[in-house]
C-alpha positions as CSV (number, residue, x, y, z in Angstrom):
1,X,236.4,-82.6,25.9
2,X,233.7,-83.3,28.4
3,X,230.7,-85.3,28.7
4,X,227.6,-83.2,29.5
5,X,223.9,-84.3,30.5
6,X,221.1,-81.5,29.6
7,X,217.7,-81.3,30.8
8,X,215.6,-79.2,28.6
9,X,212.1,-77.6,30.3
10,X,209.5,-75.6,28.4
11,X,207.8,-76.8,25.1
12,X,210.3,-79.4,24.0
13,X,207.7,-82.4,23.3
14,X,205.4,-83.2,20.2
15,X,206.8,-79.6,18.4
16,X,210.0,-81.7,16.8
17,X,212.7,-80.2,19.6
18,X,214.3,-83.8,19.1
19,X,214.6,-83.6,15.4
20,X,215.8,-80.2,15.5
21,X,218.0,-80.5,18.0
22,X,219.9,-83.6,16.8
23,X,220.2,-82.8,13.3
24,X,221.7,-79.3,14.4
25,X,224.2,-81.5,16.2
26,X,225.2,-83.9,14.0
27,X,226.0,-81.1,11.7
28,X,228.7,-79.6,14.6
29,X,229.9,-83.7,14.9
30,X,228.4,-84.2,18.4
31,X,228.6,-86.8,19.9
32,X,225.9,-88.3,22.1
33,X,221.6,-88.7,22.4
34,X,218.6,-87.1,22.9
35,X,215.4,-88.4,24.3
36,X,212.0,-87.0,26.0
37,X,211.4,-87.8,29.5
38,X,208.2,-88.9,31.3
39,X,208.4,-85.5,33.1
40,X,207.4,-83.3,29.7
41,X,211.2,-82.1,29.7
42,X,213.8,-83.7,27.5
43,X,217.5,-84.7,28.0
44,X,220.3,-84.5,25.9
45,X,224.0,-86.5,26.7
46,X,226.4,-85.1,24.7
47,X,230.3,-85.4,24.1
48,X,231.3,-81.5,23.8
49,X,234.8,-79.9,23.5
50,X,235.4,-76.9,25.2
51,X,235.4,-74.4,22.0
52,X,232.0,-75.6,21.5
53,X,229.7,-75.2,24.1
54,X,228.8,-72.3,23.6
55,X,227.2,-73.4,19.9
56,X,225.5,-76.7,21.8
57,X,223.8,-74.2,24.7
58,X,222.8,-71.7,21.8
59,X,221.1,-74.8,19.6
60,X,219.4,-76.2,23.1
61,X,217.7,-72.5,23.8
62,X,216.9,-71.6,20.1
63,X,214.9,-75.2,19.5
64,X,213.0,-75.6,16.8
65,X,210.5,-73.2,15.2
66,X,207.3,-74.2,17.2
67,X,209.3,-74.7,20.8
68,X,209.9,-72.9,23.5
69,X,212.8,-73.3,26.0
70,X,212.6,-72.0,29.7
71,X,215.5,-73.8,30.9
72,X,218.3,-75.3,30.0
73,X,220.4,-77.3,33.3
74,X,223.4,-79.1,32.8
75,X,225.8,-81.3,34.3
76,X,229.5,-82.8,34.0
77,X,229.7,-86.2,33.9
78,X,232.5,-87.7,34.7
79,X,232.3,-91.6,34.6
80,X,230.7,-91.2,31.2
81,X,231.5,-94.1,28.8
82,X,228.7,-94.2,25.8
83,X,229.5,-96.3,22.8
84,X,227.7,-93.8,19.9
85,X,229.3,-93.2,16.4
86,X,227.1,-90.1,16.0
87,X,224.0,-88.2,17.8
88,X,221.0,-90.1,17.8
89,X,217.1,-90.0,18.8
90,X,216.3,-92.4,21.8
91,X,212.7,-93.6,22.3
């Protein structure tokens, strides 16, 4: 199990990326938050065990219906320490 931080480019804001992406997460048991960032892209911090990053990458690039992801970068981090039940929308 690993912490990850994701920055998500492309159309991610105002077509409900967020929404999407954070029920779709809470339905795997994900740990973590999503938020938009000044910069038009979006971030996601996430608690992920090994077997399933492969299903958080696939539900960052898919999106929701009326988005469209160029990029997807992530990072390990290591001195994580977030106190979340759940996933959750930041604003």
């Amino acid at each position: 199990m690993e912490w990850y931080r994701f920055i998500i480019s492309g159309r991610v804001q105002g077509v409900f990326y967020r929404k999407f992406v954070s029920q779709a997460l809470m339905q795997k048991q994900v740990k973590g938050y999503i938020r938009n960032l000044p910069d038009g892209t979006v971030e996601v911090v996430a608690e992920i065990f090994d077997d399933a990053f492969d299903d958080v990458m696939e539900i960052l690039k898919e999106g929701s219906p009326l988005s469209s992801v160029d990029e997807v970068r992530y990072e390990i981090i290591d001195d994580a320490e977030f106190n979340t039940d759940g996933f959750e929308i930041r604003y």
